[in-house]
N, C-alpha and C positions, 0 to 999 in steps of 0.2 A: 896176274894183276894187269887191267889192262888202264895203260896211262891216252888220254886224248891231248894231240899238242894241238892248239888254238892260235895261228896267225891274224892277222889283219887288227881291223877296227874290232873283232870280239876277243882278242886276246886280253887278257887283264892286264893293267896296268902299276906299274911304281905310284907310290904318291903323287910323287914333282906331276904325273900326266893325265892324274885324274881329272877330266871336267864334267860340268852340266853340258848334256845332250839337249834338253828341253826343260821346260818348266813353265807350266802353265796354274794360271788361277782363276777361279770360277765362283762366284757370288752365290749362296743358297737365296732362297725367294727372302728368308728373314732377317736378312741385313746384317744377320750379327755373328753369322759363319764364313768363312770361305774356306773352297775345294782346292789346297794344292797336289799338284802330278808332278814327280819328278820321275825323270832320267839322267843316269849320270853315267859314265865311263865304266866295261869293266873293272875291278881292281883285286889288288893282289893283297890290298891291309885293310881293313875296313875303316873306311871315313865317318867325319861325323860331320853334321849340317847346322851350321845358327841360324836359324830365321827371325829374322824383324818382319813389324807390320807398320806401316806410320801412314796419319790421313794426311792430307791436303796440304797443308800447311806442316809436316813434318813431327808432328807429335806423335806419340808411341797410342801406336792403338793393340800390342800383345808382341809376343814372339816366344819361339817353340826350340829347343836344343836339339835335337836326335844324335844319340850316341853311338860308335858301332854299329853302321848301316850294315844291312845281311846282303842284299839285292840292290842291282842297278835300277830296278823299278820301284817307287812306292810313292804313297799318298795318304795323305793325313787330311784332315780338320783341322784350320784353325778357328775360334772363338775371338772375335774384337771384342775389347775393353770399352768401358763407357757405357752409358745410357741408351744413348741414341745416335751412332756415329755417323757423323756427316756426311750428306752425299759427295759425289765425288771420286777422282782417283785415290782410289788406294794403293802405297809401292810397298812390296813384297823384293824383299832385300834377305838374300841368299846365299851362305860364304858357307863353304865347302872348306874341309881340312882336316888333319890330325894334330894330338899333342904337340910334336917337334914340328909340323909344320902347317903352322894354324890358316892360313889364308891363299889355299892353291888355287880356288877359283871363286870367283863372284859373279851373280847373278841378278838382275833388278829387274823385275815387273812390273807391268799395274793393272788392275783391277777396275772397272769401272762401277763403284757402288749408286745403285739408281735410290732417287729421292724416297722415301717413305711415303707408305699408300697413305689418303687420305683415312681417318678412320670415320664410320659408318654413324651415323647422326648429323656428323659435323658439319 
């Protein structure tokens, strides 16, 4: 059997020292998606991630649970809430944790969602 021992910044980590590495978010052309990318800390127990979305003025435009993360890399789709979500920043609010210890690290973004094309007649 052969075991690999991992020092440094890719060694896995305890809970208490997991963080976000990066996280970025990326506007689809439809206004009503955005591309999040994370990276986050090796680890040693697998975390789980809450995401909030809120516009402008702080109202809930979705948010997404991820249970049991496998890999320090991944990326999802989120879907906004509403009709027609206002242009604007959108903040992408991001808290890392486990059960016993719900809130190791947090993370705020934002997004700049562009106005809606005019539509074609009008």
């Amino acid at each position: 059997m052969n075991l690999e021992i991992v020092d440094g910044p890719a060694a896995p980590r305890p809970p208490s020292e997991v963080r976000f590495v990066a996280v970025t978010a990326e506007p689809y052309p439809d206004r009503r998606r955005i591309k999040l990318t994370y990276e986050i800390t090796p680890f040693l127990q697998r975390p789980g991630v809450e995401i909030r979305l809120q516009d402008p003025a702080g109202g809930n435009l979705g948010s997404i649970t991820v249970v049991d993360l496998v890999g320090a890399h991944f990326s999802l789709t989120a879907h906004l809430r509403g009709v027609d979500p206002p242009p604007g920043s959108i903040r992408v609010v991001s808290t890392l944790g486990y059960d016993d210890l719900p809130d190791v690290d947090r993370h705020e973004t934002t997004v700049e969602l562009p106005a809606a094309a005019p539509h074609a007649g009008a």
